[in-house]
C-alpha positions as CSV (number, residue, x, y, z in Angstrom):
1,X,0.0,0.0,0.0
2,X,1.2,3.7,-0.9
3,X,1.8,6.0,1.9
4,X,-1.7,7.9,2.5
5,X,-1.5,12.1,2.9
6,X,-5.0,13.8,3.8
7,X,-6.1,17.2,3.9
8,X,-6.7,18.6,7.3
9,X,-10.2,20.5,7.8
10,X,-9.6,24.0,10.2
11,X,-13.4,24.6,10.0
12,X,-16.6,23.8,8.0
13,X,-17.7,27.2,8.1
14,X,-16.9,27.2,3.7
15,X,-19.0,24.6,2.2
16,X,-17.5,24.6,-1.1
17,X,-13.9,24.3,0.2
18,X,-14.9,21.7,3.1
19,X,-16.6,19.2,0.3
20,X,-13.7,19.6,-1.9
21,X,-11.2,18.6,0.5
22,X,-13.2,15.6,2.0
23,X,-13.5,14.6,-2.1
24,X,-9.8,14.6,-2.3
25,X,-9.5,12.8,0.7
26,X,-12.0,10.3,-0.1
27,X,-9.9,9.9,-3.5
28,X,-6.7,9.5,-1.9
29,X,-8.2,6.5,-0.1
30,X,-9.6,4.7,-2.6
31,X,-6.5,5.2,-4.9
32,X,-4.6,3.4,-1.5
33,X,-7.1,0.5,-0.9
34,X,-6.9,0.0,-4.6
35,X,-3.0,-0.8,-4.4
36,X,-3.2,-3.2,-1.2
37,X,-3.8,-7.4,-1.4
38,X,-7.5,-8.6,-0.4
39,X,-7.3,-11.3,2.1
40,X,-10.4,-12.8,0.7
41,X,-9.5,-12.9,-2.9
42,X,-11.1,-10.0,-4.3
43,X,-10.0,-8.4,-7.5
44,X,-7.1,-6.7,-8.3
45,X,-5.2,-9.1,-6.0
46,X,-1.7,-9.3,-7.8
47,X,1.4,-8.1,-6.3
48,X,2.9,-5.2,-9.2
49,X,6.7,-4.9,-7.3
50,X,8.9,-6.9,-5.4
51,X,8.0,-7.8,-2.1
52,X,10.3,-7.1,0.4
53,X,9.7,-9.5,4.0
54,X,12.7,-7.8,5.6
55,X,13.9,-10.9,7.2
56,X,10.1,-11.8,8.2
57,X,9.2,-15.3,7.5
58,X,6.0,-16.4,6.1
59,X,4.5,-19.9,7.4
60,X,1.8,-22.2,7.5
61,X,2.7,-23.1,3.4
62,X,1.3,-26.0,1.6
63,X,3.5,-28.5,-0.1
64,X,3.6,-27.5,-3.9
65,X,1.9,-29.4,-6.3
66,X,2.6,-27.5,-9.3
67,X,5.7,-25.9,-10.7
68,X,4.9,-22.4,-10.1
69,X,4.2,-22.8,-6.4
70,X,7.2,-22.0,-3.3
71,X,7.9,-26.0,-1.8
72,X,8.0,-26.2,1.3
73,X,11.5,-27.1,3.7
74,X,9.8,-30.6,4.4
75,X,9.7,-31.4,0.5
76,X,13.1,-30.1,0.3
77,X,14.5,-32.9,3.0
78,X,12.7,-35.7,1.3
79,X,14.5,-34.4,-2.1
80,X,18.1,-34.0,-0.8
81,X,17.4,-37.3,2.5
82,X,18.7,-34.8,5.0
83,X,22.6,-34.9,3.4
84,X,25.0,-32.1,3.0
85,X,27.9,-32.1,0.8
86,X,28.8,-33.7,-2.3
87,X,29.1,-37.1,-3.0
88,X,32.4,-37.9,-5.3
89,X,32.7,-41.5,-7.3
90,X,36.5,-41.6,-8.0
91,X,37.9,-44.3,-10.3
92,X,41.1,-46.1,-10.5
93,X,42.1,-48.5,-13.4
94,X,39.9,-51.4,-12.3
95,X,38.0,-50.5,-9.6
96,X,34.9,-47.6,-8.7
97,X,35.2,-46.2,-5.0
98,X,32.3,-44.2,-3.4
99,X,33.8,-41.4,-0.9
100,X,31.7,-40.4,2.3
101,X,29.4,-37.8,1.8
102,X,25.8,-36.9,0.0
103,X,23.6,-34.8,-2.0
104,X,25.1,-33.7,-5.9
105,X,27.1,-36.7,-6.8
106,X,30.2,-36.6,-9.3
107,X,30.5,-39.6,-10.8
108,X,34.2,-40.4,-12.7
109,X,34.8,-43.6,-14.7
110,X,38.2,-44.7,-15.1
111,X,39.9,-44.5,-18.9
112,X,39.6,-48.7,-18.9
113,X,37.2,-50.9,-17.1
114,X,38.1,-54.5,-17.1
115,X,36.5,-57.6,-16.4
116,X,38.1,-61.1,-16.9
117,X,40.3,-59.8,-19.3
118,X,37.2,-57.8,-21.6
119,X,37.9,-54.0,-21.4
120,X,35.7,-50.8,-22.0
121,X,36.4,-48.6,-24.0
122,X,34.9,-45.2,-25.1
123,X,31.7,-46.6,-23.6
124,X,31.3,-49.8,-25.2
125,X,31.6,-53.1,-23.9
126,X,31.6,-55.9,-26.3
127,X,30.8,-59.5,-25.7
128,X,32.4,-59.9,-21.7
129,X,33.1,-62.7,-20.3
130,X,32.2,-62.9,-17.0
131,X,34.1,-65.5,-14.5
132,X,36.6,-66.3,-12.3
133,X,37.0,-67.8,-8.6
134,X,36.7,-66.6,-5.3
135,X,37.7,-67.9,-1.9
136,X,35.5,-68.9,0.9
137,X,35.7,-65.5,2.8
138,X,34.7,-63.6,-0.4
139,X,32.2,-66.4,-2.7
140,X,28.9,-64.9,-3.0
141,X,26.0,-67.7,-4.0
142,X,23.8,-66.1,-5.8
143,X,20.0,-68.1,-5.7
144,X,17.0,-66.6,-8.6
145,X,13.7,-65.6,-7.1
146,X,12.5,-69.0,-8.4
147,X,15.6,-71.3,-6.5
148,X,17.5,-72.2,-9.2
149,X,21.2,-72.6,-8.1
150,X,23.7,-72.8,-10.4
151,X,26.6,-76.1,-9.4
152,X,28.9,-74.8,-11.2
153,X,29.5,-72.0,-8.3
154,X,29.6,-74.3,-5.7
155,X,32.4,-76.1,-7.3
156,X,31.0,-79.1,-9.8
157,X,33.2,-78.8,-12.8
158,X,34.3,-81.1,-15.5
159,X,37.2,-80.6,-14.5
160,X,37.1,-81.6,-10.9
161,X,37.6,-85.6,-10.4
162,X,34.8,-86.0,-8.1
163,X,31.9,-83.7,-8.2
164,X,29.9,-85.9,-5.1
165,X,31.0,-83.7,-2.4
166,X,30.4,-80.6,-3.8
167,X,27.0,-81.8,-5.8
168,X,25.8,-83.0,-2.1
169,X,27.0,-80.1,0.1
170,X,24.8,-78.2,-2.3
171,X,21.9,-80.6,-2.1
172,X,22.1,-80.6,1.8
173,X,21.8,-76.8,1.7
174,X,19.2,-76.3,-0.8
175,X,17.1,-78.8,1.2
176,X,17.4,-76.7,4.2
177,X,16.5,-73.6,2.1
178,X,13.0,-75.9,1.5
179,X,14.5,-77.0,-2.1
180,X,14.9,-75.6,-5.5
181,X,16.7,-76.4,-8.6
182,X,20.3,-77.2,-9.1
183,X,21.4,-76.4,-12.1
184,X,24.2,-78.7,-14.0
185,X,27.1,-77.3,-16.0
186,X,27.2,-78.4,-19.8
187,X,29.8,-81.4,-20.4
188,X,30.9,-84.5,-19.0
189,X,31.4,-84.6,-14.6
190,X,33.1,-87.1,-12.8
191,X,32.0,-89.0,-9.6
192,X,33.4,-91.7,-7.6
193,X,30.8,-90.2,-4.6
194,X,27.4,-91.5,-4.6
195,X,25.2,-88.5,-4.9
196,X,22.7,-88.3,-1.9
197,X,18.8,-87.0,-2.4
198,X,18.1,-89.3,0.7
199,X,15.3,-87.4,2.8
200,X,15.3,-84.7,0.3
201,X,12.0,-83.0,-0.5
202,X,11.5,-80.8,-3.6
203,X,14.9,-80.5,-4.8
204,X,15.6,-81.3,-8.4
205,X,18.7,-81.8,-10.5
206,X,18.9,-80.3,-13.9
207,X,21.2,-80.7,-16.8
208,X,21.4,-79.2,-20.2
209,X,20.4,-81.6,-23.3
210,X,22.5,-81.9,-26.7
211,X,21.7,-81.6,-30.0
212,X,21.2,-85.4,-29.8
213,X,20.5,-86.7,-26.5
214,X,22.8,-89.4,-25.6
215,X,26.5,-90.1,-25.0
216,X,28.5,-87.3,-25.3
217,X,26.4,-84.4,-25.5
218,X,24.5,-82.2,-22.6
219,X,25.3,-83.2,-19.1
220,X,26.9,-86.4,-18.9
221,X,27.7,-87.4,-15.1
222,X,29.9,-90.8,-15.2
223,X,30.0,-92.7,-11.9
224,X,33.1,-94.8,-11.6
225,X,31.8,-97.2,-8.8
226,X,33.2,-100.9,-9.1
227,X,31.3,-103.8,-7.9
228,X,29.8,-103.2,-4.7
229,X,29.6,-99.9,-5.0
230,X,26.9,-98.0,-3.5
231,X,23.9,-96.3,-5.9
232,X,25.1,-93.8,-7.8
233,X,22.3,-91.6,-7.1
234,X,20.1,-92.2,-4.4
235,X,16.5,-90.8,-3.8
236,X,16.0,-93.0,-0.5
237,X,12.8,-92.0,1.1
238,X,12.7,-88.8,-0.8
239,X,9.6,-86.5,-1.5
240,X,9.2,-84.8,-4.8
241,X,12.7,-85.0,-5.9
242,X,13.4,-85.2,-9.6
243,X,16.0,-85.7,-12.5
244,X,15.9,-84.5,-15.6
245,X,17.8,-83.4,-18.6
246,X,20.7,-85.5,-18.0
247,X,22.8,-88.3,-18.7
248,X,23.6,-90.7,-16.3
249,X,26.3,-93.9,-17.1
250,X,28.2,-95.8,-14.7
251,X,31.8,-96.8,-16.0
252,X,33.1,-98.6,-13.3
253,X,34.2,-102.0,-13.7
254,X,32.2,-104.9,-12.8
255,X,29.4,-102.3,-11.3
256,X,26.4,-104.9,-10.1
257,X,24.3,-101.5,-8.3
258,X,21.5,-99.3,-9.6
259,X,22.4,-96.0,-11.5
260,X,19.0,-94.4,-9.5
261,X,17.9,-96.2,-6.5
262,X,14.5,-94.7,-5.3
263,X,13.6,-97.0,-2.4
264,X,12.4,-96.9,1.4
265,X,14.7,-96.9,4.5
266,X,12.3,-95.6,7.3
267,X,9.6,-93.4,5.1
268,X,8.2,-94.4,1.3
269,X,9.5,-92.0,-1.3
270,X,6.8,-91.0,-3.3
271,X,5.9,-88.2,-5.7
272,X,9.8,-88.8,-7.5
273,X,10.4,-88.5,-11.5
274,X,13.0,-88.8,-13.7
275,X,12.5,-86.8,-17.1
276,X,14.3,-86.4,-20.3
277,X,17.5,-88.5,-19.0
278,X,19.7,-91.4,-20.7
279,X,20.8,-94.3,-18.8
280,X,23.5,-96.8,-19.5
281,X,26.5,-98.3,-18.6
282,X,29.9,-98.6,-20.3
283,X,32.0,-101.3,-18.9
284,X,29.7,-103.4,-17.3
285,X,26.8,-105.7,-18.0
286,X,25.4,-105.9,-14.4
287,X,24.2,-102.6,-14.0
288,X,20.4,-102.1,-12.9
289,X,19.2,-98.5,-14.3
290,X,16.4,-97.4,-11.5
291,X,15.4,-99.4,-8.3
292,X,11.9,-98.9,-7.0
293,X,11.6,-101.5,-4.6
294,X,8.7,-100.4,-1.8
295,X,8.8,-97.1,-3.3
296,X,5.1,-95.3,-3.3
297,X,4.7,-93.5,-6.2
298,X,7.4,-92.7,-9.0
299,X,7.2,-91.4,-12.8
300,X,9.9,-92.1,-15.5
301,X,8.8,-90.3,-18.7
302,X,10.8,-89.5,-22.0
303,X,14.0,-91.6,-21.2
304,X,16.2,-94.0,-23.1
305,X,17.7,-96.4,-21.6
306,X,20.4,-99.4,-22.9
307,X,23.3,-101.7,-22.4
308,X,21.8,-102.5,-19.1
309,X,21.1,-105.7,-16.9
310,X,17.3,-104.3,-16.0
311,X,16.0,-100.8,-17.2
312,X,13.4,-100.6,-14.4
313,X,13.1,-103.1,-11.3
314,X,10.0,-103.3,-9.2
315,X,10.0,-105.6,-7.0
316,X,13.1,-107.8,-5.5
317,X,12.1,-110.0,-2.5
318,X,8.8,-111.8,-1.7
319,X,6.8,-109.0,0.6
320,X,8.4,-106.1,-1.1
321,X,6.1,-103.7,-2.4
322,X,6.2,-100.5,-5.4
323,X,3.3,-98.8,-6.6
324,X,1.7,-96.4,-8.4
325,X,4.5,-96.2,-11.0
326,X,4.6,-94.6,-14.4
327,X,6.5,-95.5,-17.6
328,X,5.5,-93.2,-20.1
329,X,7.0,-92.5,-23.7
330,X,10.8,-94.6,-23.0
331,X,12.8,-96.3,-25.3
332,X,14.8,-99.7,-24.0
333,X,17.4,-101.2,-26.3
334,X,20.8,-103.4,-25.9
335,X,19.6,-104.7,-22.6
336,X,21.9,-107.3,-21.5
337,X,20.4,-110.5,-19.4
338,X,17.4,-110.0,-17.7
339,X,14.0,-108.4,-19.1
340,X,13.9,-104.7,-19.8
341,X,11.1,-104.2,-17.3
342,X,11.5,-106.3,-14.6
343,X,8.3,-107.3,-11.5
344,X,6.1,-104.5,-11.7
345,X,4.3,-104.1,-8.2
346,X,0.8,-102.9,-7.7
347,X,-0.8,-100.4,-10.5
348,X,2.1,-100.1,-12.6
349,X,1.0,-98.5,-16.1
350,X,3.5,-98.7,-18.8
351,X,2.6,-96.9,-21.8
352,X,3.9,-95.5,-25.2
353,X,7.2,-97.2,-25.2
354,X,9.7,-99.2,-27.2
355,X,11.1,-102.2,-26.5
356,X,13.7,-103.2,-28.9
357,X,15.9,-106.4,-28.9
358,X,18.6,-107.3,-26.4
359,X,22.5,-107.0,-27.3
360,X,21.9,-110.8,-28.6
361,X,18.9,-109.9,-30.7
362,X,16.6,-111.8,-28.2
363,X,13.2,-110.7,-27.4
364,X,13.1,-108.9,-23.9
365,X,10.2,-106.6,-22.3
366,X,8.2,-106.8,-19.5
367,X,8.6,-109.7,-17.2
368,X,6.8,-110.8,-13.3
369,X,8.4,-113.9,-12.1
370,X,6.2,-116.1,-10.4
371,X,7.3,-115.6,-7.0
372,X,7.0,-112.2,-7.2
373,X,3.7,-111.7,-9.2
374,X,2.2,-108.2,-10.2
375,X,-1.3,-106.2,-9.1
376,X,-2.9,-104.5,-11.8
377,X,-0.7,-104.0,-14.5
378,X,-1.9,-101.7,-17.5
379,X,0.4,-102.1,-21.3
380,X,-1.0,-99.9,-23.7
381,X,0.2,-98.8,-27.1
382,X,3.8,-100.1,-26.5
383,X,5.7,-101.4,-29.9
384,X,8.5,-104.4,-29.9
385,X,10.3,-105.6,-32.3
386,X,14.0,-105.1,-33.9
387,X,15.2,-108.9,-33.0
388,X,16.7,-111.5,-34.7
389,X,16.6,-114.1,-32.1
390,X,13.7,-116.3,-29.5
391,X,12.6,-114.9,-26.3
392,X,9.6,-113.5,-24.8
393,X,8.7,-110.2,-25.2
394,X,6.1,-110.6,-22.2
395,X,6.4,-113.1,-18.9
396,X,3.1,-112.5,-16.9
397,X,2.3,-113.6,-13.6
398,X,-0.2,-111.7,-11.1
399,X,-3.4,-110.6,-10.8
400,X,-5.4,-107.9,-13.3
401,X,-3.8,-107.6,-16.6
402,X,-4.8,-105.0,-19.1
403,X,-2.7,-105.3,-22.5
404,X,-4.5,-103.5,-25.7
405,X,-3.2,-101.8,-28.5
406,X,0.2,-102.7,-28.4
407,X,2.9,-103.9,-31.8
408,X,4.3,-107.4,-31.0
409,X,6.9,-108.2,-34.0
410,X,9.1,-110.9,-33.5
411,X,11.2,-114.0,-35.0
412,X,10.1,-117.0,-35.9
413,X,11.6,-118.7,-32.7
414,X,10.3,-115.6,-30.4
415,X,6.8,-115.2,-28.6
416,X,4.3,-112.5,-27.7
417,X,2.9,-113.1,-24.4
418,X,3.4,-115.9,-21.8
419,X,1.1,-116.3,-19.3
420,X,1.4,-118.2,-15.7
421,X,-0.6,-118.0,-13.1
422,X,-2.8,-115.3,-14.1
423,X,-6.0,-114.6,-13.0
424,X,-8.2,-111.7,-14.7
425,X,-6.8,-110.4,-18.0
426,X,-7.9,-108.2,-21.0
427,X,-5.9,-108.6,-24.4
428,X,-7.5,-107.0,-26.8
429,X,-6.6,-105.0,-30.2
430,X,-3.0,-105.9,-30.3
431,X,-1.4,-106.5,-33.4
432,X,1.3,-109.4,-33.1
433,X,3.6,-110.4,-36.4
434,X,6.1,-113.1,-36.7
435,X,6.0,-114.7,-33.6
436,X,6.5,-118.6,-32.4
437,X,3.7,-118.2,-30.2
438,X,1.3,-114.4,-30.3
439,X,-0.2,-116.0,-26.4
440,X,0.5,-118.7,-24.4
441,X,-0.5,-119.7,-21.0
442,X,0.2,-121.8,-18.7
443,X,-0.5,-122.7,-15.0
444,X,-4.0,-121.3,-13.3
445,X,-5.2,-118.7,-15.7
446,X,-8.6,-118.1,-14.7
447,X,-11.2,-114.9,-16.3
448,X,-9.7,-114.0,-19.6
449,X,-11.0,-111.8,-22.0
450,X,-9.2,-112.3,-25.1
451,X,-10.9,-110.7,-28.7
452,X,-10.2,-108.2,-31.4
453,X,-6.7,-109.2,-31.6
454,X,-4.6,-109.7,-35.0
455,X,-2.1,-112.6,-35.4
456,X,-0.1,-112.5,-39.1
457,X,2.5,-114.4,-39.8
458,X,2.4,-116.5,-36.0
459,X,2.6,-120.3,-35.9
460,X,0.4,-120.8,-33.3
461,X,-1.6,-117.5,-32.4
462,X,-3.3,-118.9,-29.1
463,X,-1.9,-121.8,-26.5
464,X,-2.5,-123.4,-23.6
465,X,-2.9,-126.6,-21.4
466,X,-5.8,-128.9,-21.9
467,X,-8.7,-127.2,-20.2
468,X,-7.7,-124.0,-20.6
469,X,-9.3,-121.3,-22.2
470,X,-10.6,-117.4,-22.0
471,X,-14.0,-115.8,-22.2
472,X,-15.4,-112.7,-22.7
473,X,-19.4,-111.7,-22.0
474,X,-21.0,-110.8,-25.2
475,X,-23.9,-107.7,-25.6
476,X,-27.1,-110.4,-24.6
477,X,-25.7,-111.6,-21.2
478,X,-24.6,-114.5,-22.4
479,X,-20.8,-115.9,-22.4
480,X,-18.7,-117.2,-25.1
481,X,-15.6,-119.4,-24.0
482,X,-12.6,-120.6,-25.9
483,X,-9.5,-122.0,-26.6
484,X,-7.2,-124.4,-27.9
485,X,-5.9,-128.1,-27.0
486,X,-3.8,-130.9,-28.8
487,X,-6.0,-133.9,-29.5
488,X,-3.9,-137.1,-30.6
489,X,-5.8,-139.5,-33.0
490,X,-8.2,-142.4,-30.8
491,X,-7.5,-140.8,-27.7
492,X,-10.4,-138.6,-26.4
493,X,-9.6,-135.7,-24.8
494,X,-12.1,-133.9,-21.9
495,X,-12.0,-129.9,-22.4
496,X,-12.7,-127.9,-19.1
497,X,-14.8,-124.6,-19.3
498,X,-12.6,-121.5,-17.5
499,X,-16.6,-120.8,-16.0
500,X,-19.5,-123.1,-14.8
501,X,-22.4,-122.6,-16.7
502,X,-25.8,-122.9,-15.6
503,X,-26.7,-125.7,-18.1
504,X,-25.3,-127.5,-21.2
505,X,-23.8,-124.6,-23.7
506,X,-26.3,-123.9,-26.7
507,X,-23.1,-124.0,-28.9
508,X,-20.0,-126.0,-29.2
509,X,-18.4,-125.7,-32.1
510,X,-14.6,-126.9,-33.1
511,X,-12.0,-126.0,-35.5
512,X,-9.5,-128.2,-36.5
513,X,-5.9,-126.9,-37.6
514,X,-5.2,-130.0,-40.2
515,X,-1.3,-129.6,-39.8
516,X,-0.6,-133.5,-41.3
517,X,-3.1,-132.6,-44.6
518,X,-4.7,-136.0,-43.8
519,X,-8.0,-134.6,-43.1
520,X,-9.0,-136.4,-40.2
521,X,-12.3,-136.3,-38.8
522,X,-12.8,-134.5,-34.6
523,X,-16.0,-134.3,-33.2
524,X,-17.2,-133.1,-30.1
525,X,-18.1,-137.3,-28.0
526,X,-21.0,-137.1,-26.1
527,X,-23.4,-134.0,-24.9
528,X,-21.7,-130.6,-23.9
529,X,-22.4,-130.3,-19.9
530,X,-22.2,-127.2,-17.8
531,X,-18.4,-127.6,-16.8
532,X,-17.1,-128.5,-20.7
533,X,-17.2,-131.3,-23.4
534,X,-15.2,-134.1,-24.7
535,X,-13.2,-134.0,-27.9
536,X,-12.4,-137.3,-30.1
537,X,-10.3,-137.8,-33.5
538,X,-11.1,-140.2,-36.0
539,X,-8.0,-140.8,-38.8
540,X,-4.4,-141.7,-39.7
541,X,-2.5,-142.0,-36.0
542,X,-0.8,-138.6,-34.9
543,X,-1.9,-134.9,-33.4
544,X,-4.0,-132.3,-34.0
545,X,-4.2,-128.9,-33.2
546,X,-8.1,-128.0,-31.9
547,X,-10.1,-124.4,-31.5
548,X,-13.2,-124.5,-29.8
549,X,-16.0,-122.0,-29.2
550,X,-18.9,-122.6,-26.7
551,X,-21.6,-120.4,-26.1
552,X,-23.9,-120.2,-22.8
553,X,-25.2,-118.6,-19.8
554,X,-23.7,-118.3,-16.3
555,X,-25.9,-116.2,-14.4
């Protein structure tokens, strides 16, 4: 506001000159009020010279929100966190050092920046290579947000001679950390140490895969145990554990262990896999790939397997148990001795694999000893084949037996399926070629369902013991029972149903494989009753090869 300078009134006794002053006045002041600042807004309210506080502060400001607004002190500290000074980066030829201090920062690069031998230069820093080694005060293990830990910086190398005790110190810590993934350097490790997932829960070993999976290529970990050598990798009453993307041989001489043992010691392992791996062995023929005796529940999917004793073993002793096991899309070749597959426990499903012939060219799959017989066992869509020898493809003995849509090719001296002992079976839709025998069975087969099948080029498609046969329940309730039986010429020959009937079949009906061209004459002797029939053979002395049919009710 302008300074304000009114005209005194002496007296009122002149009107003219008393209104003229009080006018002037009255101007003066509204020339002033016009030059102030309204506390309430009201217009003009803009400053037109400096304003001068003379050391006076103003308070009780806002923060600012927009650029053309005072800040306050408190958004000041919050900018500058409260420091004073400057805060000076100085370089030397390899290193950065921060000095003490805060606030405007001047940051110096040295001329040359160098890691591992890679330098910088004008800026630019072209294809590094980023590596070396530390010591135990200094190592830094560095862990993703997702637990994958990489072995190769806790010491497993190709070039170390025995990667076990630095592969387990890692495992022991990663299971303490609640488990993650271990991540296995490219090329071929070493290990005269068993490697120990026993008790381990959720910790998984990864390797990196080739171009072609095998020998050679991706992560290749050689165990050089000799015989009787511990496991080379163990998964003993382990939860959740897993292997994949790797190759695992043994090249020890005269091994007789498992590459993968997966069994129980005081808890079951269950929930295990192994993915995407190769298993073999190098120097020896004794070599079991994976052990899963009285191990709950395990998965092997999209492996190879070869030049081994047994691929996969089930079961070992009488009372062991393994269950709930998956075989999914493998391939077994070169197997040396024993079956590819050996005792499957209880619900074993095997599915979408190859079996191939042994090192001799022998047929070798899936096999349950009799002792140590299965408990539901599903084969689906499996092919065999690739031998030049005899064997069995499949040795059956247990209880529940699904085989359908599987490729049986063999030799001329090979068979399909060999049954003994085995009670409740579907075979159905297979395709079996060039076989000896496509099924035989022996022993107390009991509830067989046997149909849609295709037998080219076999020499005897279906076999069995005199009385034996299979059944299946066609669409109107009723039953239809079969089989085969040799019948030698005058000597009858009584033909057991596999199931009672409730009275004499409506249909029996024979088929007669004339093998001697001599056309001789068989005939069921005598009236069908409910438990089976009697066959006779009239002709030139010698054997014949029967098929009979027999239709009926059993309800």
């Amino acid at each position: 506001m302008s300074k304000i300078t009114l005209t005194d009134l002496a007296n009122l006794q002149n009107e003219t000159t008393t209104v003229n002053a009080i006018n002037a006045n009255n101007a003066i002041l509204e020339t002033a009020s016009t030059n102030t600042l309204s506390r309430d807004g009201t217009s003009p309210n803009q400053m037109g010279a400096v304003l001068d506080m003379n050391s006076n502060r103003i308070i009780n400001l806002p923060n600012a929100i927009n650029g053309s607004e005072p800040a306050t002190k408190a958004q000041l500290d919050a900018i500058g966190n409260g420091y004073l000074g400057n805060n000076v980066l100085l370089g030397t030829n390899n290193e950065i050092s921060i000095s003490s201090g805060g606030g405007t920062s001047t940051f110096s690069l040295p001329p040359n920046l160098t890691f591992t031998g890679k330098t910088i230069t004008g800026g630019t820093f072209a294809a590094p290579t980023l590596s070396g080694s530390s010591d135990a005060t200094t190592k830094k293990y560095i862990a993703d947000a997702v637990g994958i830990y990489n072995a190769s910086d806790y010491g497993v190398s190709a070039t170390n001679p025995d990667n076990g005790p630095a592969l387990n110190a890692l495992i022991a810590t990663v299971n303490a950390l609640s488990g993650g993934v271990i991540q296995l350097p490219y090329g071929v490790l070493t290990f005269s140490t068993p490697v120990n997932l026993n008790f381990c829960q959720d910790v998984v070993l990864r390797g990196k895969c080739g171009p072609q999976f095998g020998i050679g290529t991706g992560t290749m970990m050689i165990y050089s145990g000799v015989a009787g050598a511990l496991p080379f990798i163990q998964m003993n009453s382990a939860i959740a554990c897993k292997l994949e993307y790797l190759t695992l041989y043994s090249n020890g001489a005269g091994f007789d262990g498992y590459i993968v043992q997966c069994n129980a010691s005081s808890n079951n392992p269950t929930f295990c896999r192994l993915e995407y791996c190769g298993l073999g062995s190098l120097n020896s023929h004794l070599v079991v790939g994976v052990s899963l005796k009285n191990c709950e529940s395990f998965a092997i999917n999209r492996c190879n397997f070869g030049s081994l004793l047994q691929s996969v073993q089930g079961l070992v002793l009488v009372g062991d148990f393994s269950g709930n096991t998956e075989i999914k899309n493998c391939n077994f070749t070169n197997g040396f001795g024993g079956q590819y597959i050996y005792a499957p426990g209880t619900n074993w499903i095997i599915d979408n694999c190859v079996f191939e012939g042994s090192a001799a060219g022998t047929a070798i799959g899936v096999a349950s000893p009799l002792g140590l017989p299965f408990g539901n066992l599903t084969i689906t869509n499996c092919w065999c084949g690739d031998i030049t020898a005899g064997g069995n493809f499949f040795e059956f003995s247990g209880i529940s037996l699904t085989f359908t849509g599987n490729v049986v090719a063999g030799s001329a001296t090979s068979n399909g399926l060999v049954l003994n002992n085995v009670d409740s079976a579907v075979i159905k839709g297979n395709y079996l070629y060039g076989l000896n025998f496509g099924i035989a069975a022996s022993g107390t087969c009991t509830d067989f369902d046997v149909s849609g099948n295709t037998y080219n080029v076999v020499t005897t498609p279906l076999s069995g013991i005199p009385g034996y046969g299979q059944y299946h329940y066609l669409s109107n309730g009723m039953i239809m029972q079969y089989g085969s039986a040799t019948v030698t010429i005058g000597v009858p020959l009584a033909v057991t149903f596999p199931k009672v009937m409730t009275a004499a079949p409506v249909s029996v009906q024979l088929t007669q494989k004339d093998a001697t061209g001599t056309g001789n004459i068989v005939y069921v002797n005598g009236a069908p009753s409910t438990t089976g029939f009697t066959i006779s053979a009239l002709g030139t002395a010698g054997s014949e090869t029967v098929y009979w049919t027999a239709i009926g009710n059993v309800h």
